[in-house]
C-alpha positions in Angstrom: 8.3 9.6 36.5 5.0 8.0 36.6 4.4 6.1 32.7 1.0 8.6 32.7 3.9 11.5 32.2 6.1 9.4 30.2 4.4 9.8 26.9 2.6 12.4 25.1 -0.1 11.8 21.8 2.0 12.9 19.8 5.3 11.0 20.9 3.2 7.6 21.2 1.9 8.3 17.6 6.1 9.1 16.2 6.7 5.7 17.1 3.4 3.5 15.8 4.4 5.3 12.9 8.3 4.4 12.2 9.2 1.6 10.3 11.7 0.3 12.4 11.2 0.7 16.1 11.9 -1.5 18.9 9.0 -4.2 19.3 8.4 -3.3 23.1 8.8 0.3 22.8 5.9 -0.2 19.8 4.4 -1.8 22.7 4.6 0.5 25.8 3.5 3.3 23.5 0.3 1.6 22.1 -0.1 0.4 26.0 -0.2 4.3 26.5 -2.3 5.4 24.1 -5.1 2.5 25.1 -4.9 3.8 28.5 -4.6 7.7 27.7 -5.1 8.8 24.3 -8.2 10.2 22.7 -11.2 8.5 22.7 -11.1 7.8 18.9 -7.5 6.6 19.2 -8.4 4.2 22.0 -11.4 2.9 20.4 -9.6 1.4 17.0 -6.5 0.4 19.4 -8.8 -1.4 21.5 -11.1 -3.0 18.6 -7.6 -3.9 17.1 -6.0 -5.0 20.2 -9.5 -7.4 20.3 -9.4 -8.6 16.8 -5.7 -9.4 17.8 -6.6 -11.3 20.6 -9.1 -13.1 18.9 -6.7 -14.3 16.2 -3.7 -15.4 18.3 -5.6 -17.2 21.2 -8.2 -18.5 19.6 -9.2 -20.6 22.4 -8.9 -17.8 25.1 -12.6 -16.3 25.5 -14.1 -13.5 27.8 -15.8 -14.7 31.2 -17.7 -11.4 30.9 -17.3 -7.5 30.6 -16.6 -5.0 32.4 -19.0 -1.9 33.4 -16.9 -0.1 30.6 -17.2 -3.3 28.1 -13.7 -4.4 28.2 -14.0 -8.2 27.9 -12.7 -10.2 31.0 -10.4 -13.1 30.9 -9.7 -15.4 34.1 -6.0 -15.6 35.0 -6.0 -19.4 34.9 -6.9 -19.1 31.0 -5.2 -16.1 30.8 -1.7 -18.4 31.7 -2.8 -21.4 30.0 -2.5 -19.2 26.8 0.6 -17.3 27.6 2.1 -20.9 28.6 3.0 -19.3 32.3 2.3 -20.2 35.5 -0.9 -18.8 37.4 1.3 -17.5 39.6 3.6 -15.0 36.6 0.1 -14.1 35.3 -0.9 -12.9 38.8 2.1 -11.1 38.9 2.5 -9.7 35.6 -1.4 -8.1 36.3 -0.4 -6.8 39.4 3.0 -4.9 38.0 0.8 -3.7 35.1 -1.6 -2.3 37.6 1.2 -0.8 39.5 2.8 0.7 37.1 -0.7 2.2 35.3 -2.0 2.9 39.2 -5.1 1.7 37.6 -7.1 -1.9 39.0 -7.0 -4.7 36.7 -8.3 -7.3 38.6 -12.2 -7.4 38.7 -14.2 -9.4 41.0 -16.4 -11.3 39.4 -19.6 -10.1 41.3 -18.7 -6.8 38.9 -19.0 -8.2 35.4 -21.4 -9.0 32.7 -22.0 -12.7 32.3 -21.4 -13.7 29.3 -24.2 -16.7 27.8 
């Protein structure tokens, strides 16, 4: 089963809302509602999920944005604030983007600059 099909609205939203759920489950169903919810879900899980960011890395900052507006990290700074290799960050983005069948790697030709 593809992780598109492994979730409804509904079941993603059962489990934000219990008290006592599993921190990755949490996770995976957030992860699926950023990706495939409604539009007005995903925009406050995405402001969040950026406010969230902002707080616990303070030093990690957006190289640019993507044609959708997504802020774009490098993977070197990406790791550097994980404390992983380049190498595990590579390959953490690259399961992630096998598993959502989606590209999260962006050449850099394709962003927005940031000033």
């Amino acid at each position: 089963m593809e992780f598109k099909d492994e979730w409804s609205v509904e079941s993603a939203m059962q489990v934000l809302q219990h008290q006592t759920v599993d921190a990755k489950l949490w996770a995976e169903a957030v992860e699926w509602l950023i990706l495939y919810g409604p539009e007005p879900i995903r925009e406050m899980l995405l402001l969040s999920s950026g406010t969230a960011t902002h707080e616990c890395f303070p030093d990690l900052k957006a190289k640019g944005y993507a044609p959708d507006g997504q802020p774009c990290y490098s993977v070197e700074d990406l790791a550097r604030n994980l404390d992983i290799s380049e190498d595990d960050a590579r390959i953490m983005l690259k399961e992630k983007e096998k598993v959502h069948k989606l590209h999260h790697f962006i050449d850099e030709e394709d962003t927005m600059k940031v000033q």
